[in-house]
C-alpha positions as CSV (number, residue, x, y, z in Angstrom):
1,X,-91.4,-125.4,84.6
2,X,-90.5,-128.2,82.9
3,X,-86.6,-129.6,82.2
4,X,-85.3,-131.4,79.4
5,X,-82.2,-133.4,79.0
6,X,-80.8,-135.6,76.7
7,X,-78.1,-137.6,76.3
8,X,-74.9,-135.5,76.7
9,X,-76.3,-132.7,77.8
10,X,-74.1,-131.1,80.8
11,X,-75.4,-128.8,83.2
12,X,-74.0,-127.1,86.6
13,X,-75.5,-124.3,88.7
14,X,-73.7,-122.2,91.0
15,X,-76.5,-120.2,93.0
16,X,-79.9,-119.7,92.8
17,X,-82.2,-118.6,90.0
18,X,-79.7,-120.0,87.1
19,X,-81.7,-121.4,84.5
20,X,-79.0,-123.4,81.2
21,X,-78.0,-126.4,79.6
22,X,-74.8,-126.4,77.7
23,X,-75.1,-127.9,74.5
24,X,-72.0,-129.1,72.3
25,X,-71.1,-132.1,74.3
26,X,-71.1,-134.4,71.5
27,X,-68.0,-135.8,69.4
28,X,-65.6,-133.2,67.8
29,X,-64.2,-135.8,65.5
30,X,-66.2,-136.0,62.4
31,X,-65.7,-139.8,62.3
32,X,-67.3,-140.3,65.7
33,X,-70.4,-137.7,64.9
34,X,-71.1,-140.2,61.9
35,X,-71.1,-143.1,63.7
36,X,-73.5,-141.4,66.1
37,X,-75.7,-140.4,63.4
38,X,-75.9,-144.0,61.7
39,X,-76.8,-145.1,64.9
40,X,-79.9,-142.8,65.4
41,X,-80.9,-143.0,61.9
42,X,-80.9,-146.9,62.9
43,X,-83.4,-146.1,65.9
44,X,-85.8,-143.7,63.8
45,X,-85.8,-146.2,60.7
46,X,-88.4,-148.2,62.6
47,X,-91.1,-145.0,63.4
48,X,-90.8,-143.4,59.5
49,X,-93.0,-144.8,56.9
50,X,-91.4,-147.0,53.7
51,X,-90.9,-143.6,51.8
52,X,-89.2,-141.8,54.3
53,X,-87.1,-145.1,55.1
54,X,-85.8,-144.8,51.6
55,X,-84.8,-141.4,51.9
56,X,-82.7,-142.3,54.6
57,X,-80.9,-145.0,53.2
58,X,-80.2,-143.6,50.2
59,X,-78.7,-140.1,52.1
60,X,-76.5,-142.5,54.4
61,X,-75.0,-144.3,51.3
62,X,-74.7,-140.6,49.8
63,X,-72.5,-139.7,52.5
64,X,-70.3,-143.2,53.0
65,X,-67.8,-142.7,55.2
66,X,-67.9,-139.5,55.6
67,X,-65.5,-138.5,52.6
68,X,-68.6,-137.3,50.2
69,X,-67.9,-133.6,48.9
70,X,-69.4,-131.3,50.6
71,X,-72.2,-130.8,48.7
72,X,-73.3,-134.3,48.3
73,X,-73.0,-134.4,52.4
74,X,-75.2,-131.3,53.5
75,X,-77.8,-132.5,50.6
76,X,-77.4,-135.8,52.1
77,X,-77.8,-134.3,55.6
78,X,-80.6,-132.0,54.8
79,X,-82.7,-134.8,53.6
80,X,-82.0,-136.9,56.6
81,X,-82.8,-133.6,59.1
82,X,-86.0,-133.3,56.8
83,X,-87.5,-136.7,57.7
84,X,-86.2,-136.8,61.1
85,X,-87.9,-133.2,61.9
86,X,-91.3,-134.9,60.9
87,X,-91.0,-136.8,63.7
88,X,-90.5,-136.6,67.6
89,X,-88.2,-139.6,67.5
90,X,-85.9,-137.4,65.0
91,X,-84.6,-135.3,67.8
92,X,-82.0,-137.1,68.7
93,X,-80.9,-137.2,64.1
94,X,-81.1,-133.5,64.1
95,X,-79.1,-133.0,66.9
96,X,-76.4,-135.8,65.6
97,X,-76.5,-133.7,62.3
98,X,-75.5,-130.4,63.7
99,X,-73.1,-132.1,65.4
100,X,-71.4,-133.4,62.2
101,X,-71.5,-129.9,60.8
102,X,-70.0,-128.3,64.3
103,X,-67.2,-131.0,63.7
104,X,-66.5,-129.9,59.9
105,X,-66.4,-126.5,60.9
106,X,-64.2,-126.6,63.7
């Protein structure tokens, strides 16, 4: 069986035969799950082809600082999810993603 961990991920067994990782270890501020999303859009700018770059720069001005409407900041977010999921360097977008939407909901 094979593990997987990223960065954040917490795990902790007590006995035998437990199998788990606990996800939602990210920032709850929304401010702080930006940031952490510019920063791996930064990282996966460099894998995606010209096209796909543009669609993440324009989505990342789209949402600013964070204080877009709502709308303009889940289309913004689905388009940079959308590239990201083309790739295997995106994991680390998507998950910054849901964590911006955990934050907004919370």
């Amino acid at each position: 069986m094979s593990n997987s961990f990223h960065f954040g991920d917490s795990v902790t067994q007590y006995g035998d035969h437990n199998v788990g990782i606990i996800k939602n270890q990210g920032p709850t501020d929304p401010k702080a799950a930006l940031r952490e999303l510019v920063t791996a859009v930064a990282a996966l700018r460099g894998q995606v082809p010209a096209e796909d770059r543009e669609v993440l720069d324009e989505s990342l001005e789209a949402i600013g600082d964070g204080a877009a409407p709502p709308s303009v900041l889940r289309r913004a977010l689905r388009n940079i999810s959308g590239v990201a999921s083309l790739v295997t360097a995106g994991a680390p977008v998507v998950e910054s993603i849901r964590r911006i939407l955990d934050s907004f909901e919370s």
